[in-house]
C-alpha positions as CSV (number, residue, x, y, z in Angstrom):
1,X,0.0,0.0,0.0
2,X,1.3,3.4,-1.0
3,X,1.4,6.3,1.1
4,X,-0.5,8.1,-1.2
5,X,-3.4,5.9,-0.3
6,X,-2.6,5.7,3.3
7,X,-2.6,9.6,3.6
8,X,-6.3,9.3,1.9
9,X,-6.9,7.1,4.2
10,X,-5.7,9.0,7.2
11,X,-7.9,12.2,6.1
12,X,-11.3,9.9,5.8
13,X,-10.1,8.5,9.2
14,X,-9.4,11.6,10.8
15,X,-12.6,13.2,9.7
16,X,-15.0,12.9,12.9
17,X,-12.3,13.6,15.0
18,X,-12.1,17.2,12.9
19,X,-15.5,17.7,13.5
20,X,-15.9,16.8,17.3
21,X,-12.2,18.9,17.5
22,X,-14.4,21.7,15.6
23,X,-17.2,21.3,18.5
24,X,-14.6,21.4,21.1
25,X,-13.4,24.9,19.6
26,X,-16.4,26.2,19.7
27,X,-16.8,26.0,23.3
28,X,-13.7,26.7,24.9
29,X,-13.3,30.1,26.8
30,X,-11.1,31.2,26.9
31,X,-9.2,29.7,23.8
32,X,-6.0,27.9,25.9
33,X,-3.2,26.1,23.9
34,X,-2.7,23.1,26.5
35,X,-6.5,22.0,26.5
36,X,-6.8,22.2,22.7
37,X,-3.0,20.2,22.3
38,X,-4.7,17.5,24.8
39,X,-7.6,17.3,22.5
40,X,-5.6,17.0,19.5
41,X,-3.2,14.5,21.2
42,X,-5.6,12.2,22.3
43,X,-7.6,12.0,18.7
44,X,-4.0,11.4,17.1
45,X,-3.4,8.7,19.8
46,X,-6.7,6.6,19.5
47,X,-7.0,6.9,15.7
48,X,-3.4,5.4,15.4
49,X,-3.6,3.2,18.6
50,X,-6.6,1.8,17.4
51,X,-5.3,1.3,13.8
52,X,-2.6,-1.0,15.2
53,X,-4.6,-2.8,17.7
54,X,-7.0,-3.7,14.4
55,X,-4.2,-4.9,12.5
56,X,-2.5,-6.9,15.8
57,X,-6.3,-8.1,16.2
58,X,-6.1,-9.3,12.5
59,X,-8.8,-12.1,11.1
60,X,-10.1,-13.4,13.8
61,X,-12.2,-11.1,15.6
62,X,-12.8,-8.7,12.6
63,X,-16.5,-9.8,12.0
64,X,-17.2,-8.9,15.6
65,X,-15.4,-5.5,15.3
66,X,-17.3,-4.4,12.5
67,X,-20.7,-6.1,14.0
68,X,-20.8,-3.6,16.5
69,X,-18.7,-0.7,15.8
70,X,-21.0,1.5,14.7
71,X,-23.4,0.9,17.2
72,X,-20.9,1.7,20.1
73,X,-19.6,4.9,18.4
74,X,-23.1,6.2,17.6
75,X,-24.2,5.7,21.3
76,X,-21.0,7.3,23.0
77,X,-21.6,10.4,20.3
78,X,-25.2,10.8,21.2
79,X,-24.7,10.9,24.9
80,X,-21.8,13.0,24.8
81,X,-23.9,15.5,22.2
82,X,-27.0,15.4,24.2
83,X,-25.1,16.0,27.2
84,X,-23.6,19.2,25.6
85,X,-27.6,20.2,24.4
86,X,-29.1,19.7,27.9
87,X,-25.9,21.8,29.1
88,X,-26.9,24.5,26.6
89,X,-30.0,25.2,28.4
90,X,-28.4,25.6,31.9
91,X,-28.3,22.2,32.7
92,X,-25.3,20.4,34.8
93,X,-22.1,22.3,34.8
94,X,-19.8,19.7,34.3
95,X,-19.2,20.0,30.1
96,X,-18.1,18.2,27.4
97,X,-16.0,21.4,27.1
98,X,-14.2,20.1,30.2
99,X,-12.1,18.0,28.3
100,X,-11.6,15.8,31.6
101,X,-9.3,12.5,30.8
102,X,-13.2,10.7,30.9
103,X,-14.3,12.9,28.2
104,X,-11.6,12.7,26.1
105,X,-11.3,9.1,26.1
106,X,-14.8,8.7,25.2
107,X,-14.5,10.8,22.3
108,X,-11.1,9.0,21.2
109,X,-13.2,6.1,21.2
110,X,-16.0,6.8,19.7
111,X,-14.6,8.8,16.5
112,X,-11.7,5.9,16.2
113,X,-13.1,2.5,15.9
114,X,-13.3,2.6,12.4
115,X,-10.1,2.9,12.4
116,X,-10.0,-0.7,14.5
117,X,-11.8,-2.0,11.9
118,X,-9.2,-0.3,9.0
119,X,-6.0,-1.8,10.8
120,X,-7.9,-5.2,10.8
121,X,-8.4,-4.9,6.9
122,X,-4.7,-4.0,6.8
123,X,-3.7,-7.6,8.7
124,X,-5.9,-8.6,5.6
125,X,-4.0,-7.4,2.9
126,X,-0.6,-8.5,4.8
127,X,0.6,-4.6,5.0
128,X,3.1,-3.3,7.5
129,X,1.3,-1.3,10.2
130,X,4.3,1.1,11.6
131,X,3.8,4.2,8.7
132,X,0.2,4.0,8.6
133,X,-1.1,3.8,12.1
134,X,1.9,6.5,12.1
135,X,0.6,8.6,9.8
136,X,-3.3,8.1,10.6
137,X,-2.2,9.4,13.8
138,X,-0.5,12.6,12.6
139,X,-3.2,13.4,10.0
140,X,-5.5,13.0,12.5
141,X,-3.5,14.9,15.3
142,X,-3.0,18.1,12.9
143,X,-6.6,18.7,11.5
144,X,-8.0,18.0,14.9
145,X,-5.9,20.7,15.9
146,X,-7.1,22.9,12.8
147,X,-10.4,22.3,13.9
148,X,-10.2,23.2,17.8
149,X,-8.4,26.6,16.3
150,X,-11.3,27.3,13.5
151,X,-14.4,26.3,15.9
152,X,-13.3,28.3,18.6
153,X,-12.9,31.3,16.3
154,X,-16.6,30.1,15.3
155,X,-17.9,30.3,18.7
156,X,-17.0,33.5,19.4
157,X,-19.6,34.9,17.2
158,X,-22.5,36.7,19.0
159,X,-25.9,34.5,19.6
160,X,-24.6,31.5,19.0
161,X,-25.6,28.7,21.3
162,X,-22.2,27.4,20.9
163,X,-22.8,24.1,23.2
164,X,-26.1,23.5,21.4
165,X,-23.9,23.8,18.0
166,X,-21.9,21.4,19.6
167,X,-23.5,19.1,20.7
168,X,-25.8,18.9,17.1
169,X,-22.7,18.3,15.2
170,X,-22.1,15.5,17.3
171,X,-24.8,13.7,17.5
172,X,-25.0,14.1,13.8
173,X,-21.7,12.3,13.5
174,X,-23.0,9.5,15.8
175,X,-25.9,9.2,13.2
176,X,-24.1,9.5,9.8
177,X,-21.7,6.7,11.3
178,X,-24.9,4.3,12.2
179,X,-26.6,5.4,9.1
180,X,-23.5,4.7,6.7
181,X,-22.7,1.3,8.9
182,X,-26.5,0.3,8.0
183,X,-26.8,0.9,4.2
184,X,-23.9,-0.6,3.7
């Protein structure tokens, strides 16, 4: 496999973990370097960690992996998105936004088990894992830092319900993950 195609395959990858970066951004205030690093870390870590724990996985669990996978991240997005709507209305102070070690491992989670299920596909195909889980990681750890950058400068615009944006966006990624899982 070329690294052309594992770079493409990096950027799908890394693409919910742009947009929940991108929901993050729009509700941290003030904007602080260290929170949205963590952020960015932790999507980079899970989509490559995940990547090579498919591929050390390999054949033999894969039809469980994908089975499932959809279904777990679509529930962990929903909660987490719904969490951030309630919160939007004055509900329970403890946010998304917080980006608490829980929170952040949920969302690593939950935006990188297709990635599980791409490093099993690569056992498949007999490729070497160490410069694509690499690079899926990296990809994933520089537009998820792009994206907490551009949503906070998003969220600063006036009469925005910035955690109800937020939490929409995710729950929509929970749903077009189960919906694309489904029609498949």
């Amino acid at each position: 496999m070329g690294t052309g195609t594992i770079l493409l395959i990096a950027v799908g990858l890394a693409m919910d973990s742009l947009a929940v970066s991108v929901s993050g951004g729009i509700v941290m205030r003030p904007f602080r370097w260290g929170q949205s690093l963590r952020l960015a870390v932790t999507m980079g870590l899970f989509q490559g960690g995940m990547t090579l724990l498919g591929w050390a996985l390999g054949v033999g669990f894969s039809s469980y992996i994908t089975a499932y996978d959809h279904w777990i991240a679509f529930l962990l997005l929903t909660f987490l998105g719904g969490k951030m709507i309630y919160e939007s209305f004055g509900g329970d102070e403890e946010a998304v936004s917080s980006f608490s070690l829980k929170t952040l491992v949920t969302l690593g989670v939950a935006t990188s088990i297709d990635a599980l299920a791409v490093g099993v596909s690569m056992a498949f195909l007999k490729t070497g894992i160490g410069l694509p889980a690499l690079l899926i990681g990296l990809v994933t750890f520089v537009l998820s830092l792009a994206g907490v950058c551009g949503g906070y400068h998003f969220g600063r615009i006036k009469g925005v319900n910035v955690e109800l944006v937020g939490g929409i966006i995710l729950i929509a990624i929970g749903v077009k993950i189960l919906v694309e899982h489904l029609s498949a």
